[in-house]
C-alpha positions as CSV (number, residue, x, y, z in Angstrom):
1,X,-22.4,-25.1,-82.3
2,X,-24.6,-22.1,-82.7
3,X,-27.6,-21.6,-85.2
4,X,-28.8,-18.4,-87.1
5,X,-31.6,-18.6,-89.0
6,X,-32.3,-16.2,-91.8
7,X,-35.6,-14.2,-92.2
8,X,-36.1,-12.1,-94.6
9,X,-37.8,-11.9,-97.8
10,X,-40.9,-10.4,-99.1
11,X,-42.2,-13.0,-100.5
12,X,-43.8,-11.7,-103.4
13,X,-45.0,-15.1,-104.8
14,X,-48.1,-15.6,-101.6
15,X,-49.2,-12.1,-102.4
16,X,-51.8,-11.1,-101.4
17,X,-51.3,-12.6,-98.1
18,X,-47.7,-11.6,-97.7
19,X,-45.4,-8.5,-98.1
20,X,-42.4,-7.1,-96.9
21,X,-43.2,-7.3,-92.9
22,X,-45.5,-10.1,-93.4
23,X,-43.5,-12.4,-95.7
24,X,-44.2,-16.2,-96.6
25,X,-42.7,-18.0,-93.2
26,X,-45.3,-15.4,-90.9
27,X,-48.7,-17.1,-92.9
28,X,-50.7,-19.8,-90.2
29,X,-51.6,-21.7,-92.8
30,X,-50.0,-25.4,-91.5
31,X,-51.6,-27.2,-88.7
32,X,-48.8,-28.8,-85.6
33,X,-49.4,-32.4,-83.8
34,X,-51.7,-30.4,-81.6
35,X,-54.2,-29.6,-84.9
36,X,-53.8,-26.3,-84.0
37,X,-52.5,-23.5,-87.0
38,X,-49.0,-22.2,-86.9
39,X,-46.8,-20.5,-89.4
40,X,-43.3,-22.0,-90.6
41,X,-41.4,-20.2,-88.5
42,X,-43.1,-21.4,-85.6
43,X,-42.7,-24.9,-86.9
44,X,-38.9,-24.4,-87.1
45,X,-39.1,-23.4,-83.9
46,X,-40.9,-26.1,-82.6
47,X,-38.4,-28.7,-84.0
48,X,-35.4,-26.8,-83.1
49,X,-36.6,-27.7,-79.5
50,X,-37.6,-30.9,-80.4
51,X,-34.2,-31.5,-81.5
52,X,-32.3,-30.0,-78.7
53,X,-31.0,-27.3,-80.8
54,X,-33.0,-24.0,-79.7
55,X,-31.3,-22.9,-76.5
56,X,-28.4,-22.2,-79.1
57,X,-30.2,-20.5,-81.9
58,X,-30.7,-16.7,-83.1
59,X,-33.1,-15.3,-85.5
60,X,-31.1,-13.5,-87.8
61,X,-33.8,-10.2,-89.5
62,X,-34.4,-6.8,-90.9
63,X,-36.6,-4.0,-88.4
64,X,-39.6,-4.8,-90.4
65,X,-39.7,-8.0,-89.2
66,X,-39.0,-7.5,-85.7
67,X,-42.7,-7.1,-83.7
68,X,-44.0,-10.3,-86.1
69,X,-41.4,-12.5,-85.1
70,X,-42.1,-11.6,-81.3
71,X,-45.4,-11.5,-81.7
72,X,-45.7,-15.5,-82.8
73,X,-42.2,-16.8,-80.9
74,X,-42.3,-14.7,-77.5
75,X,-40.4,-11.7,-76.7
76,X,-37.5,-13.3,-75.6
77,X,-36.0,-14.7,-78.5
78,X,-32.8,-14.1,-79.8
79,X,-32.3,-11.7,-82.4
80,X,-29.7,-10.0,-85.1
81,X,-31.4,-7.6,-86.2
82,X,-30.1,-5.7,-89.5
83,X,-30.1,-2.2,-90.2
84,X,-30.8,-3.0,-93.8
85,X,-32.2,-5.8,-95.6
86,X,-29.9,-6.5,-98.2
87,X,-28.9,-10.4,-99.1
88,X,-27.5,-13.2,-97.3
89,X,-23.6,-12.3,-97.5
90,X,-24.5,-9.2,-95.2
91,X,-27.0,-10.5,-93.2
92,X,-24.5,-13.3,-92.3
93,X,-21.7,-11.4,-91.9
94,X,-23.3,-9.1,-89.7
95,X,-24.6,-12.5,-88.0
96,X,-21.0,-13.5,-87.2
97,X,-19.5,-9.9,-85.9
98,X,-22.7,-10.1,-83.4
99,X,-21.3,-13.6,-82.2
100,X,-18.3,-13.0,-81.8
101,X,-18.4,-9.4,-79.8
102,X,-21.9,-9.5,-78.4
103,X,-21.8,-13.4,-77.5
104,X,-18.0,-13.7,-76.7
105,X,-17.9,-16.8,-79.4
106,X,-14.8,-18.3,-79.8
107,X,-13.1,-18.5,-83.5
108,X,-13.0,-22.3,-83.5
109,X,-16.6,-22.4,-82.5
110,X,-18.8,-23.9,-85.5
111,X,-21.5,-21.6,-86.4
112,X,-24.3,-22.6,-88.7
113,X,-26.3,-20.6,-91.0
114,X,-29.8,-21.8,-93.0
115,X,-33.1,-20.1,-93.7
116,X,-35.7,-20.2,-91.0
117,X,-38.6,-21.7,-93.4
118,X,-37.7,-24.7,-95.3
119,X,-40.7,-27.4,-94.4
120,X,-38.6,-30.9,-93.1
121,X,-39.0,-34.1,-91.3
122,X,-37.0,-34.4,-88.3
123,X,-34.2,-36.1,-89.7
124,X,-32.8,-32.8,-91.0
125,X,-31.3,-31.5,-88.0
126,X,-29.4,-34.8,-87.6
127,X,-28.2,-33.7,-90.8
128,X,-27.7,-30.2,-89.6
129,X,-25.6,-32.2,-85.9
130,X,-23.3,-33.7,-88.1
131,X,-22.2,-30.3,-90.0
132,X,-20.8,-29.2,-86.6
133,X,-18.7,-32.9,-86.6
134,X,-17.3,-32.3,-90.1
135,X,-15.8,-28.9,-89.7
136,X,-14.2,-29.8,-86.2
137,X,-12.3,-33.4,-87.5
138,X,-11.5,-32.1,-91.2
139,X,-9.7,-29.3,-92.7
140,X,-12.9,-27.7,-94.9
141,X,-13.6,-24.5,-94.6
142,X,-16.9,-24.5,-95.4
143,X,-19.8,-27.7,-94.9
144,X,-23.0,-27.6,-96.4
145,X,-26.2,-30.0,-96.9
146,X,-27.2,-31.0,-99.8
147,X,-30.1,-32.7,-100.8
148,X,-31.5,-35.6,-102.9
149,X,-33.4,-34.4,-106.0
150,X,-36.8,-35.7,-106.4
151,X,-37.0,-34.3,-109.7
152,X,-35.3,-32.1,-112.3
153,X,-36.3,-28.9,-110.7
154,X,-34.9,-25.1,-112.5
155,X,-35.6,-23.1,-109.5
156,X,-32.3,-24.3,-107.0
157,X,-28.7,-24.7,-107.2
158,X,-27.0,-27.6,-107.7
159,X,-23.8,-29.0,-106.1
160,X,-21.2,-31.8,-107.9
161,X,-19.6,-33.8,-105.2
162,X,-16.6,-36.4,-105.7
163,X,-16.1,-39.4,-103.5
164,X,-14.5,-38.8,-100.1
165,X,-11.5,-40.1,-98.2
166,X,-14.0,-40.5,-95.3
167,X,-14.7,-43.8,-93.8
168,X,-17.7,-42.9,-92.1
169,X,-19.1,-41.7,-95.6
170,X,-21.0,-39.1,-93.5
171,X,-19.6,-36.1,-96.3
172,X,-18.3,-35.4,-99.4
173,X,-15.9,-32.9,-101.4
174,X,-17.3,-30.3,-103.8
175,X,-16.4,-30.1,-106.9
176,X,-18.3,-27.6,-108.5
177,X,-21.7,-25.4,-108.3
178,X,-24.4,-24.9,-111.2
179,X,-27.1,-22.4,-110.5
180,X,-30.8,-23.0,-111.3
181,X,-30.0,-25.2,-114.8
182,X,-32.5,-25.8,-117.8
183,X,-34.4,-29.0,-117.1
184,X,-32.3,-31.1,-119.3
185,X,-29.0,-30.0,-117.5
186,X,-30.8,-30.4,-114.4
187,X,-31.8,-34.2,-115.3
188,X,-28.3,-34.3,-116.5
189,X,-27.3,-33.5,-113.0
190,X,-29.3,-35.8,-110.9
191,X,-28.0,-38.7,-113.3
192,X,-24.5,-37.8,-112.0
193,X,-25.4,-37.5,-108.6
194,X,-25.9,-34.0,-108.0
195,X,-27.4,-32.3,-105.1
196,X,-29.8,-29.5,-104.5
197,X,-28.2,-26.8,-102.5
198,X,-30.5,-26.0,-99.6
199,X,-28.8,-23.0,-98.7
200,X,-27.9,-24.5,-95.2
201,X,-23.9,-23.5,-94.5
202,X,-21.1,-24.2,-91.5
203,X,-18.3,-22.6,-91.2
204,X,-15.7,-22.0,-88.2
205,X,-16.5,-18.5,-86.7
206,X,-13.2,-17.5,-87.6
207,X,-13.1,-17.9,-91.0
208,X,-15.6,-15.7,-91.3
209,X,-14.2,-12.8,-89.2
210,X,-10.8,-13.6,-91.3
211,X,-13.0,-13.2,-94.4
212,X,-14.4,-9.8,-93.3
213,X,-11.1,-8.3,-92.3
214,X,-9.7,-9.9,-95.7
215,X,-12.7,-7.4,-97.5
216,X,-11.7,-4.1,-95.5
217,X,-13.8,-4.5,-92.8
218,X,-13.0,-4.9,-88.7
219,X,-15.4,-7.8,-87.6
220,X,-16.5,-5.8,-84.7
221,X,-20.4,-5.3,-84.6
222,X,-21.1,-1.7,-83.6
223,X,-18.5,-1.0,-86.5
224,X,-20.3,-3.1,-89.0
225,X,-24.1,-1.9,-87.7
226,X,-22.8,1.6,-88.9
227,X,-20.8,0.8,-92.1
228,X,-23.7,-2.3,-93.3
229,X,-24.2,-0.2,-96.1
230,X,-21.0,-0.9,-97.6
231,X,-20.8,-4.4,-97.4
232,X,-21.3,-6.0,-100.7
233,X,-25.1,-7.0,-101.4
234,X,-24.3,-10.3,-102.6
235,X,-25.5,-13.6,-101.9
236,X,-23.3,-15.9,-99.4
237,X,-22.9,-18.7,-101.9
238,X,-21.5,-16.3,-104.6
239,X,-19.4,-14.5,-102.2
240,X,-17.9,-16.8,-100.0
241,X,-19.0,-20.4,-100.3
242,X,-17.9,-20.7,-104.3
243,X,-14.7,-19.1,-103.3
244,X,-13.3,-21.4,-100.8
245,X,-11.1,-23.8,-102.0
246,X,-12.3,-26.4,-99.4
247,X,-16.2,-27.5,-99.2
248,X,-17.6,-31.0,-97.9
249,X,-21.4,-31.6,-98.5
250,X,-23.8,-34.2,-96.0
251,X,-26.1,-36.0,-98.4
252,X,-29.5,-35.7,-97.2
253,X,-32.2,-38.4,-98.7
254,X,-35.2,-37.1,-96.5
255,X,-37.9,-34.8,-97.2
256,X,-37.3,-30.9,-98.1
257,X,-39.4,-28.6,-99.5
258,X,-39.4,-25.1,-100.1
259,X,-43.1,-23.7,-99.8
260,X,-42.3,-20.4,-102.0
261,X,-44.9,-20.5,-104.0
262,X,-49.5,-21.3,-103.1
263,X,-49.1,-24.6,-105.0
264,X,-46.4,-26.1,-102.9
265,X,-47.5,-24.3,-99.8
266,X,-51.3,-25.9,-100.4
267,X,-49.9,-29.4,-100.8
268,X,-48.9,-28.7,-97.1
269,X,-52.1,-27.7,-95.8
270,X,-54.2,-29.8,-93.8
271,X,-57.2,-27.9,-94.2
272,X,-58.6,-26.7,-97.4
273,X,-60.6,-23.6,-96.5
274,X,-59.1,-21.1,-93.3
275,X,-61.6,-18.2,-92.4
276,X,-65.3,-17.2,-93.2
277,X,-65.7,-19.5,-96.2
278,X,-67.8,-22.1,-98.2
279,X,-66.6,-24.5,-100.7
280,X,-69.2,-26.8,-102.9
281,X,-68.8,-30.4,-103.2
282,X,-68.0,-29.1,-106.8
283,X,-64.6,-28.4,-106.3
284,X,-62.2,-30.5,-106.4
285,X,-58.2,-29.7,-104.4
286,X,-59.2,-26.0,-104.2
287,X,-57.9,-23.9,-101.4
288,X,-59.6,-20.5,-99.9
289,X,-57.7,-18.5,-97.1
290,X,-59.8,-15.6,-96.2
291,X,-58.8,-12.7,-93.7
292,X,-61.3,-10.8,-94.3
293,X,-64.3,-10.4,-92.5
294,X,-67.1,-11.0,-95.1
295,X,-67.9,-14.7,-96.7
296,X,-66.1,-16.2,-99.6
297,X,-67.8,-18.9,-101.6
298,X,-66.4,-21.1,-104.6
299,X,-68.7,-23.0,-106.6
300,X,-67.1,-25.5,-109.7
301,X,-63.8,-24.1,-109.3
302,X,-61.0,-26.6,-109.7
303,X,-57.3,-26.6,-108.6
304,X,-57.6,-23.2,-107.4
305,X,-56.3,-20.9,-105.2
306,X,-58.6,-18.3,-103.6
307,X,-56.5,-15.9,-101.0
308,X,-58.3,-12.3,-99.6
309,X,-57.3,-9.7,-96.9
310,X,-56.9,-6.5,-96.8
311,X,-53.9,-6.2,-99.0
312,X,-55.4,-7.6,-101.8
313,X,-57.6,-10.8,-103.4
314,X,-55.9,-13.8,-105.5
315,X,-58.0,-16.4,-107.6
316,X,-55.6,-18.4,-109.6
317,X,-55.1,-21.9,-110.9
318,X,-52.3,-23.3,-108.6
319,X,-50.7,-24.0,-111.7
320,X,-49.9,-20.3,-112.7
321,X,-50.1,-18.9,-109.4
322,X,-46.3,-18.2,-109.4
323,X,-46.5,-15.5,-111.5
324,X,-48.0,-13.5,-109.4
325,X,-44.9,-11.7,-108.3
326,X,-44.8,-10.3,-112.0
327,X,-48.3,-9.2,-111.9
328,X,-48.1,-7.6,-108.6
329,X,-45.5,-4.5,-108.7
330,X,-47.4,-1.6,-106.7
331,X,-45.6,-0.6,-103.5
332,X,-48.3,-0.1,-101.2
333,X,-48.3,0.2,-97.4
334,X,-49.3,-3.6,-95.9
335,X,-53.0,-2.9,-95.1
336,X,-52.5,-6.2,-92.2
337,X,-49.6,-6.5,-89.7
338,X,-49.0,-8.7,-86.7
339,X,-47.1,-6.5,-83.7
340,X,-45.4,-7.8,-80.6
341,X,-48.6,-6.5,-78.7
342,X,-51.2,-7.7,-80.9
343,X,-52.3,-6.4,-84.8
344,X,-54.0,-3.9,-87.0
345,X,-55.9,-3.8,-90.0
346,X,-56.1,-0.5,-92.5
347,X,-59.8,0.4,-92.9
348,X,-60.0,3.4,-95.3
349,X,-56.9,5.4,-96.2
350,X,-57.9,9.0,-98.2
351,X,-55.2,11.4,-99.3
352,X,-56.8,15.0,-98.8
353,X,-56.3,17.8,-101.2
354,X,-55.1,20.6,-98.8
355,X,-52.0,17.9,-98.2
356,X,-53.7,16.8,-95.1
357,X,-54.4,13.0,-95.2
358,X,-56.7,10.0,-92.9
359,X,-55.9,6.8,-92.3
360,X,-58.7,4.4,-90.4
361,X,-57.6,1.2,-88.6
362,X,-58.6,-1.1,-86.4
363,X,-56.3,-2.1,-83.6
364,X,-56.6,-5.2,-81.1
365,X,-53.7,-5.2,-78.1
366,X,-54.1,-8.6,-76.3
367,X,-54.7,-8.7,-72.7
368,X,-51.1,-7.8,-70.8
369,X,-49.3,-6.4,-73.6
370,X,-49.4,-2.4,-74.1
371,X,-48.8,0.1,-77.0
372,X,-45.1,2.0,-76.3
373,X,-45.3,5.2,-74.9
374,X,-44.7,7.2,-78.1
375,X,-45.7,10.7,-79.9
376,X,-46.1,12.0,-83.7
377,X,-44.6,14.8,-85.0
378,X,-47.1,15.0,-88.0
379,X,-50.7,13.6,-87.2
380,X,-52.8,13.7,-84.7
381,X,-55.1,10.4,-83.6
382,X,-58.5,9.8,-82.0
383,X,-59.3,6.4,-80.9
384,X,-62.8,5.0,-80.0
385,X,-62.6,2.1,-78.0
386,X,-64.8,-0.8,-79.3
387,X,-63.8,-3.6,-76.8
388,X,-61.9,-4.9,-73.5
389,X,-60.7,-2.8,-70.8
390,X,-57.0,-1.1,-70.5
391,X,-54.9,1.7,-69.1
392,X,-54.6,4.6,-70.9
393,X,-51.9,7.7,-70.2
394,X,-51.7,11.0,-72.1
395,X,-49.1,13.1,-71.4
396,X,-48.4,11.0,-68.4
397,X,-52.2,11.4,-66.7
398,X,-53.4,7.8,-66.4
399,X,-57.0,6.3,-66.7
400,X,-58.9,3.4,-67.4
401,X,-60.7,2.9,-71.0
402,X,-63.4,0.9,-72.0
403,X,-66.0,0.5,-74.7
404,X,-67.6,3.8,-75.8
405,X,-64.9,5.8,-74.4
406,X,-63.7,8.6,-77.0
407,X,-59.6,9.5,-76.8
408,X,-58.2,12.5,-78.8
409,X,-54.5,12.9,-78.7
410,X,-53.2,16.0,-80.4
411,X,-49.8,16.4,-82.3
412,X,-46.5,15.9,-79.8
413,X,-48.9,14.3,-77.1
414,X,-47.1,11.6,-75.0
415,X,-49.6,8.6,-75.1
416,X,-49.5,4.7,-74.4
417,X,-52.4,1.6,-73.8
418,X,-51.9,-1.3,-72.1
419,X,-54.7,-4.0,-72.5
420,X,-56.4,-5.5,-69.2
421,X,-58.3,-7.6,-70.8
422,X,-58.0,-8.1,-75.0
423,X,-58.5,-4.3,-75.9
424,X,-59.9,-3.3,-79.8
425,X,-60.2,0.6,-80.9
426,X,-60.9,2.3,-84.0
427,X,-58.1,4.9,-84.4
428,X,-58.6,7.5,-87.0
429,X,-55.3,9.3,-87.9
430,X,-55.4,13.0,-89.7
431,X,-52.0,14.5,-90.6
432,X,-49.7,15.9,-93.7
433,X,-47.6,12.5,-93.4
434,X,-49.1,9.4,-92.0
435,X,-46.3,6.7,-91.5
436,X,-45.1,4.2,-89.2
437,X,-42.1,5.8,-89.4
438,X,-43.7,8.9,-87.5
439,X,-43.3,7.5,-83.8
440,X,-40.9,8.3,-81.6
441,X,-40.8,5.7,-78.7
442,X,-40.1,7.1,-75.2
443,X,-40.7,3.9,-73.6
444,X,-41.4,0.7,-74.7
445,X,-42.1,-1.1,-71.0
446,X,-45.2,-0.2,-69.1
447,X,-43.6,-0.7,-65.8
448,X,-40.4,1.7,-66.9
449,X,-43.2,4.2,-68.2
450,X,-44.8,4.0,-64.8
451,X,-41.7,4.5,-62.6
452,X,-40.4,7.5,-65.0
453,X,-43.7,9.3,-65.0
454,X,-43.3,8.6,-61.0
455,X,-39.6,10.4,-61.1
456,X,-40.8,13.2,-63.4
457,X,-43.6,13.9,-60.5
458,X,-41.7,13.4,-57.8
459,X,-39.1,16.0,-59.2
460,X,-41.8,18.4,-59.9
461,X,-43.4,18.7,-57.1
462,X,-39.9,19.0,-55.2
463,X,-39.0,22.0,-57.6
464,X,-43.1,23.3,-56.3
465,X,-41.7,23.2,-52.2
């Protein structure tokens, strides 16, 4: 069986500490056996290998995603990464084209799909083992978990199952699907037997590819990279899943939560206050995350949340803190992001009235890891080195940086930092369009930079003779 895990999502509803590179299952809010903070991502991880079911699992994301995910699981793992983020139907389609060409999967192979952040025990996965058993020794096309409601809850689908032929009573059939019900149909529901529909689905690889071809579309990946734009932005269940005419469900009685929102995510948290902060004896299941670099104190507050960084600042009553994603509709540039060689913060930003603008941040590359050799079309950068000791080449003349040390880098320069030792600069960027869409990558290993600057020398100086 192989895994793909969605990630995706902006997650709107743990603004201000999330947004669309940054989203809810990046936050290290939650603490693992060794006390020690991680996000939920890296505790799916974690379990996947606890579980034996790692070695045989991709991360299916969009580009935004790509350096966070690296940057908290290692560079190595696998990943499908869309050209667009669009909705689950794509993303999984896309997700089984990359199987079967890239990977050489077989059609009968089961693949299994589910998001990459729901919070479980361990007796999910058993759950998610047994998937693999169903599809192989039954005719379904499509087996999905289901799980036990603890309560009438509007915000997830619901699944009808009948009794099953099967002796092992490991699965049953599917009758029907409601999405997100009133409260009374949902209690209505649950009285019935009714499952909530965690979004985790198996299928044979196959069927999938058969799908896609059935919709207009070859199944090969370069092919569906270039035409991902046309597929349907739809959501998997909608598409395919309520479609088939052949569905089994595994009940699922253990615990399963989705942390979408501060006041589930808090009652998940082992510690009540994260960064430079001071709660009084006066509060009573109040939460402060902080990120920013100045003190937060609450005094009296009750059944609160209290989130700051750079992006923005939150005080809500966990109660109402949901609606947030209504009150928050301003599409700003993240101000925080986590990279595959370390992260940045946004200091000041000022858009200039001659149409020439500055942007201020400060930049830590952890020791090892280096900057891609890259260059802007439309700004120019000056970067003051504040801590550490790296390597520094501009157009391909190397040197070694350290604390006080001024670098200017004009328009079109070639230029790339590697870290010796953790390495923080302020970089101060001037230009008519400042984006991090203005970088064009020459090379992104230190080691290929090296050995190409070496061939470009070596040819010039045999062109000199």
């Amino acid at each position: 069986m192989k895994l793909v895990l969605l990630s995706g999502g902006s997650g709107k509803r743990l603004w201000p500490l999330s947004n669309h590179s940054r989203s809810k299952q990046f936050l290290t809010v939650l603490t693992n056996p060794e006390g020690q903070l991680e996000s939920m991502v890296q505790r799916m991880w974690r379990q996947l290998g606890k579980n034996g079911l790692k070695e045989s699992s991709f991360i299916s994301t969009n580009r935004a995603q790509l350096d966070i995910i690296q940057s908290q699981l290692g560079v190595q793992v696998p990943l499908i990464i869309e050209p667009d983020q669009r909705d689950t139907f794509p993303a999984i389609a896309l997700a089984a084209a990359y199987l079967n060409g890239h990977e050489g999967i077989g059609p009968d192979e089961v693949v299994t799909v589910m998001p990459v952040d729901p919070f479980v025990d361990d007796r999910f996965f058993d759950k998610v083992k047994a998937l693999e058993d169903v599809i192989h020794r039954t005719n379904m096309e499509i087996a999905l978990i289901g799980v036990r409601p603890s309560y009438p809850s509007t915000k997830y689908g619901y699944i009808m199952a009948k009794d099953s032929d099967d002796d092992t009573r490991l699965f049953q059939s599917v009758e029907a699907f409601k999405e997100k019900p009133t409260e009374e149909q949902a209690r209505n529901l649950i009285e019935k037997g009714a499952l909530w529909n965690c979004g985790v689905f198996a299928f044979r690889l196959g069927y999938i590819i058969n799908q896609l071809k059935g919709r207009g579309f070859s199944g090969n990946f370069e092919e569906m990279v270039r035409d991902y734009g046309k597929l349907p932005k739809i959501s998997f269940d909608y598409e395919v899943v309520e479609r088939a005419e052949r569905i089994a469900v595994v009940p699922y009685d253990g615990y399963w939560k989705d942390l979408g929102t501060w006041n589930t995510l808090t009652e998940e948290m082992e510690t009540a206050a994260i960064g430079k902060v001071e709660i009084a004896d006066t509060c009573a299941n109040t939460h402060i995350l902080n990120e920013l670099n100045i003190p937060v104190t609450v005094i009296g507050a009750s059944n609160m949340i209290v989130a700051a960084c750079p992006d923005g600042i939150l005080v809500s009553d966990k109660s109402k803190s949901h609606l947030v994603k209504e009150l928050v509709q301003e599409k700003q540039r993240p101000m925080y992001e986590e990279r595959r060689w370390g992260w940045y913060r946004v200091l000041d930003y000022e858009e200039g009235a001659n149409g020439m603008s500055m942007l201020t941040k400060r930049l830590c590359v952890l020791a090892g890891n280096n900057i891609s050799y890259q260059y802007h079309h439309k700004r120019s950068e000056v970067w003051v080195i504040v801590k550490g000791k790296g390597e520094f080449v501009l157009d391909d003349k190397l040197s070694i940086v350290k604390p006080g040390d001024v670098l200017n880098i004009p328009v079109g320069s070639r230029h790339g930092l590697k870290a010796i030792e953790d390495l923080e600069f302020i970089e101060v960027q001037m230009g008519s369009e400042l984006v991090e869409e203005d970088i064009v990558r020459l090379y992104m290993s230190w080691e290929e930079m090296k050995r190409g600057i070496e061939k470009k020398s070596a040819e010039y100086r045999r062109r000199s003779e």
